[in-house]
Residue, then its C-alpha position, 0 to 999 in steps of 0.5 A: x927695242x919698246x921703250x920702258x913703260x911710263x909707271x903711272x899711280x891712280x889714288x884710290x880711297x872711299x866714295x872716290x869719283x869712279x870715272x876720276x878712277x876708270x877714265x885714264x887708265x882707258x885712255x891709257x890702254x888705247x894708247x897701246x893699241x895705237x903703239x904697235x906693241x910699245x906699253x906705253x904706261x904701266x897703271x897701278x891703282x894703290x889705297x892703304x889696303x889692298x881690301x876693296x874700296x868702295x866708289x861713289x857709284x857703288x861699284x867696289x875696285x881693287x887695289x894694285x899695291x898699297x902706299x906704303x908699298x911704293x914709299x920711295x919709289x919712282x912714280x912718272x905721274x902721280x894721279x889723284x881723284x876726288x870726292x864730295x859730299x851733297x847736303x839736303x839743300x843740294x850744295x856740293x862740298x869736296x872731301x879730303x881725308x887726311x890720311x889721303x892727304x899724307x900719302x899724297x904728299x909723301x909720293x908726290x915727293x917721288x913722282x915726276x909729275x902730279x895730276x888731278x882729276x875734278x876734285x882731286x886738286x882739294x886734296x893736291x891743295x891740302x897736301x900743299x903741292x897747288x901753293x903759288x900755282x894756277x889751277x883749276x878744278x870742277x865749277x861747283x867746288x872752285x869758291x871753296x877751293x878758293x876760299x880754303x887755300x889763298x895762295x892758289x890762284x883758281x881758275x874755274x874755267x879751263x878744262x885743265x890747267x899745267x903749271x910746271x909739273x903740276x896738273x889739274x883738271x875740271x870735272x868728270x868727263x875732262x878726265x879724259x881730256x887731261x889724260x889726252x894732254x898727257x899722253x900728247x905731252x909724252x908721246x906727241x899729238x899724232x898719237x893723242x889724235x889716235x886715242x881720241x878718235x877711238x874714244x869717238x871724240x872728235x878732236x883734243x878740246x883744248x885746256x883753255x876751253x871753258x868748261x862751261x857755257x854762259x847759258x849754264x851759268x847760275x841764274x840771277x837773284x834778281x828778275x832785272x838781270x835775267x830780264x837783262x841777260x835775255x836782252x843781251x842774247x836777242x840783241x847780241x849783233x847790236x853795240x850793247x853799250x853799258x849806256x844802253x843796258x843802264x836805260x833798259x834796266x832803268x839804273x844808273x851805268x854805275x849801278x848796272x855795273x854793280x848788279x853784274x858784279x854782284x849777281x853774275x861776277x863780271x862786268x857788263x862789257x866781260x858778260x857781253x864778250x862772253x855771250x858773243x864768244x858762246x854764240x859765235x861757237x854755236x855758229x862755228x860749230x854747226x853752220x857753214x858761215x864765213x868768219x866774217x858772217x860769223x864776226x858781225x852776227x855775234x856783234x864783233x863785227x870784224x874777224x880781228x875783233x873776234x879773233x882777239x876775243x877768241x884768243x882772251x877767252x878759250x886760247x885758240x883761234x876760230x879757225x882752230x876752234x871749228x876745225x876741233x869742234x865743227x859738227x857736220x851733218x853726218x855727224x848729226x844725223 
């Protein structure tokens, strides 16, 4: 006898982000694909009418069901897109309706679990459900996620952030990411494993993997630390040591410290470890090189040492990295 599908809520609301709408129920449908006739999860897409809501790309949606309709009754995940705004000077600001907000607040009440896609957390925090959580949300909103809601602690970095029932996600294309972690979650890994290869991702990325590079962070305000950060990646084998960067720069190690804080917000020693990291992924990535080949051309010198930082940075190891992200030529061709 198939088990009972899992029912599953997708928020829908003008200039909603349409991949946050359309990527999970994908991943969700192949599921089913994979299950031999099990349904696996039943999706509805639910606004405050059932009049067609318009994305942000333009395309018009239909609703399922409306809010008011589901008041009260069960939901397995509760999955909540998000919206923003662009002003003139290019500056992205999340959008949250209040109204939006209520229902949210109001369903999460009877869902097992709560999930956001982006910038969906904004309004999974204005709806009071991030309060004392970890979380995380698309890189360009994270400083006024943070500034808007103190008792959430932000973290920009991972692909998806679980703290206990709660879920969220960076941006766009970590969509399907977080719903590979979900159907992983229900249903168990061999099964995510499937999914993913038939979205031709190679392999689940996993959360603690940054989603961003140390190449596509902001550029510096000043011509000193971008002269500096291009040091760092030409001399990334050598020791680096803050003594050495304070002499190129011509600064003192205190100021040096200080202009990295300011201009890139880390340390000195935090902007090297995650300048090896970035390239020792590129070399686990495309290269055949040994750990320990590896390890002393991305200036950690030791497997140990590099493992170490791998663990601190991404949460997995460099064997488990490259056996998820490794590229081959057949690929590449």
């Amino acid at each position: 006898m198939n088990a009972p599908a899992r029912f599953v809520v997708i928020v829908l609301f003008d200039r909603v982000d349409l991949l946050d709408v359309t990527g999970p129920p994908e991943v969700f449908a192949l599921l089913q694909r994979e299950m031999n006739g099990d349904t696996g999860y039943q999706v509805a897409l639910a606004a405050e009418t059932l009049d067609p809501v318009t994305t942000s790309a333009g395309v018009r949606v239909l609703p399922d069901i409306t809010f008011a309709d589901l008041a009260g009754r069960a939901i397995d995940t509760l999955v909540v897109p998000g919206s923003v705004e662009v002003d003139g000077a290019g500056r992205v600001r999340a959008l949250s309706d209040p109204r939006v907000v209520a229902w949210v607040a109001k369903l999460a009440a009877s869902s097992r679990r709560v999930a956001s896609v982006c910038v969906g957390a904004h309004i999974l925090a204005d709806a009071g459900l991030l309060d004392g959580k970890r979380a995380t949300t698309h890189w360009s909103t994270a400083q006024q996620l943070a500034a808007e809601h103190p008792a959430i602690t932000v973290d920009a970095d991972p692909i998806f952030i679980r703290d206990q029932n709660v879920w969220t996600g960076a941006g766009l294309t970590a969509c399907l990411d977080l719903s590979l972690a979900l159907v992983a979650d229900d249903f168990g890994d061999a099964l995510a494993l499937r999914v993913a290869r038939q979205l031709v991702m190679f392999l689940k990325r996993p959360g603690g993997q940054s989603q961003f590079s140390v190449s596509l962070e902001p550029i510096s305000t000043t011509r000193r630390i971008d002269d500096l950060r291009h040091y760092i990646a030409r001399h990334l084998a050598e020791p680096l040591t803050v003594a050495d960067l304070a002499a190129q720069a011509h600064v003192s190690e205190r100021q040096l410290t200080r202009i990295f804080k300011t201009d890139l917000g880390a340390t000195p020693a935090a902007y090297i470890e995650s300048a090896r990291v970035e390239f020792a992924r590129n070399q686990l990535e495309t290269t055949d090189h040994t750990l320990e080949r590896v390890a002393t051309l991305s200036g950690f010198n030791t497997t140990d040492t590099l493992t170490r930082a791998f663990r601190r940075v991404l949460d997995t190891t460099p064997t488990e990295y490259r056996n998820r992200f490794r590229l081959t030529w057949s690929r590449l061709e």
